[in-house]
N, C-alpha and C positions, 0 to 999 in steps of 0.2 A: 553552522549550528542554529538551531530553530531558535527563535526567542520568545519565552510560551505567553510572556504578557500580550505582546504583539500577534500571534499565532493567533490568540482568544478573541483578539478584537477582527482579525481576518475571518475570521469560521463566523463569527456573526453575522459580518458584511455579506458572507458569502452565500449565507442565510436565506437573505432577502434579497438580493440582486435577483434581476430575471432568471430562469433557464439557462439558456444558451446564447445569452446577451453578455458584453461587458468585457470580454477574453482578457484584452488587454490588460484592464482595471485589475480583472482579479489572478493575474500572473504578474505583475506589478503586487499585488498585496503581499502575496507567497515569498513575494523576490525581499520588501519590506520586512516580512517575516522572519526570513534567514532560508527559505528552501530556493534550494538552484534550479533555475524553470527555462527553461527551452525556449523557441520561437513557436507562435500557432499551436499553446495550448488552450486546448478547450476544459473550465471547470466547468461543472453545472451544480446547480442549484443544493445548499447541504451538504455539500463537502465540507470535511473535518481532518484536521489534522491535531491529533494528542500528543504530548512529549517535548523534548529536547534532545531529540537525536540528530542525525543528521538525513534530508533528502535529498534527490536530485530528481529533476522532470526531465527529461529527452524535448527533441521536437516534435512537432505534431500530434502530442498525445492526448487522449480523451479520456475523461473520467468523469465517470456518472452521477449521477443523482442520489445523496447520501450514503457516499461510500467513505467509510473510517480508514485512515491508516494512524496506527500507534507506533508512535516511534521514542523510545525511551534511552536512558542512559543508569548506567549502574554503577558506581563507585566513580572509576576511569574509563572502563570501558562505556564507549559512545554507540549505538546502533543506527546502522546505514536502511535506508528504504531506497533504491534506484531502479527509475522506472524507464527503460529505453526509448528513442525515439520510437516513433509510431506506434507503440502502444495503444492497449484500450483497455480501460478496468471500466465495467461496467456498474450499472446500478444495485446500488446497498452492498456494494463487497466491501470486505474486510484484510485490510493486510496487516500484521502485528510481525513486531521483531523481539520482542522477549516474552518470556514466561515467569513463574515462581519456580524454583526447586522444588520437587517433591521431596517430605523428608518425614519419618515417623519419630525422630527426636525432637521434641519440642513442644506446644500448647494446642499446635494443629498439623495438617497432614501438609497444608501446601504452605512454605515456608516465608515468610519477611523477604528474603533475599532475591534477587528476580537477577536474571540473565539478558544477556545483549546479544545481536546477531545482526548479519544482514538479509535482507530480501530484497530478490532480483527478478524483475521481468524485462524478460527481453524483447532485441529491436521487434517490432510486430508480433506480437503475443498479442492473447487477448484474452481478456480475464469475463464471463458471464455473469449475469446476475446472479444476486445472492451467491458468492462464490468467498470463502474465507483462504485466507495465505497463511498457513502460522510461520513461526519462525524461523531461519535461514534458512530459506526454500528458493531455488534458483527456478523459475519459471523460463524454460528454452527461447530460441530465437523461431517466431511463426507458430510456436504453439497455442491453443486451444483449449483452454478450462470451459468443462461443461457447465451450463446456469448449477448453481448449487454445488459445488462439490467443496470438499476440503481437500485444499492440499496440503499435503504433511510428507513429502520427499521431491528432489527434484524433478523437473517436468523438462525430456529430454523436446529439442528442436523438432519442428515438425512434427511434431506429435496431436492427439485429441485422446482429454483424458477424464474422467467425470467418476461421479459419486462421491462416498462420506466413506474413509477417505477414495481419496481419487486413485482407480485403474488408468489404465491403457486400454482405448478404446478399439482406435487404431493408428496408422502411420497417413503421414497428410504428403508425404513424395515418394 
């Protein structure tokens, strides 16, 4: 489970540390944190972690340059973010595991109450820039998010899939 005091003071560090300097350091911070981190992950520079849900890093996984993942909890339910080894989220993406209800009873449209889920990408996927994940979206094993898209269903294996939301491009075997 993430501990968000500690998570705030990691996302600062992680702030200002170089680039692509420090690996160790700051997978040790993460691990400090409460997220399960792999061997030979690379964070870069502005990575953010929001919540108290639960993550897990793979090995060899890369993640860019100012890319969000929210990971929240709602009552009991805990929301999972796991990201396989080899992996690659690139820069400024967005992964999220919950939402609001939508609901027209009440004082507004989208409700107090928020939801939990998991998000998955698989061993070697690879996620482009500006690319958003909303929530419990299984991202395949070797699959290919195009720069920008949203994903909002799962993204079967070997696949390449892009736009708002994301199609199927084509098949990558």
């Amino acid at each position: 489970m993430i501990r968000t005091k500690r998570m705030y003071f990691a996302n600062l560090l992680i702030a200002i540390l170089p680039n692509s300097g420090c690996r160790k350091f700051k997978s040790r911070l993460w691990r400090w944190a409460g997220v399960k981190v792999g061997e030979g992950v690379e964070i870069f520079q502005g990575v953010k972690i929001h919540g108290v849900g639960e993550m897990e890093v793979g090995n060899n996984v890369f993640i860019g340059h100012e890319t969000l993942f929210m990971v929240n909890v709602e009552g009991d339910e805990v929301s999972h973010i796991i990201i396989e080894d080899e992996a690659v989220v690139s820069t400024r993406c967005t992964v999220i595991t919950g939402f609001h209800k939508i609901t027209s009873d009440g004082p507004r449209i989208v409700s107090r109450e928020g939801t939990c889920s998991m998000t998955r990408l698989g061993r070697g996927s690879c996620v482009l820039a500006n690319s958003t994940i909303l929530p419990g979206v299984t991202v395949g094993e070797m699959a290919l998010v195009a720069a920008g898209a949203t994903i909002t269903k799962d993204v079967e294996p070997y696949t390449l899939v892009g736009g708002c939301p994301a199609k199927l491009i084509r098949r990558l075997k």
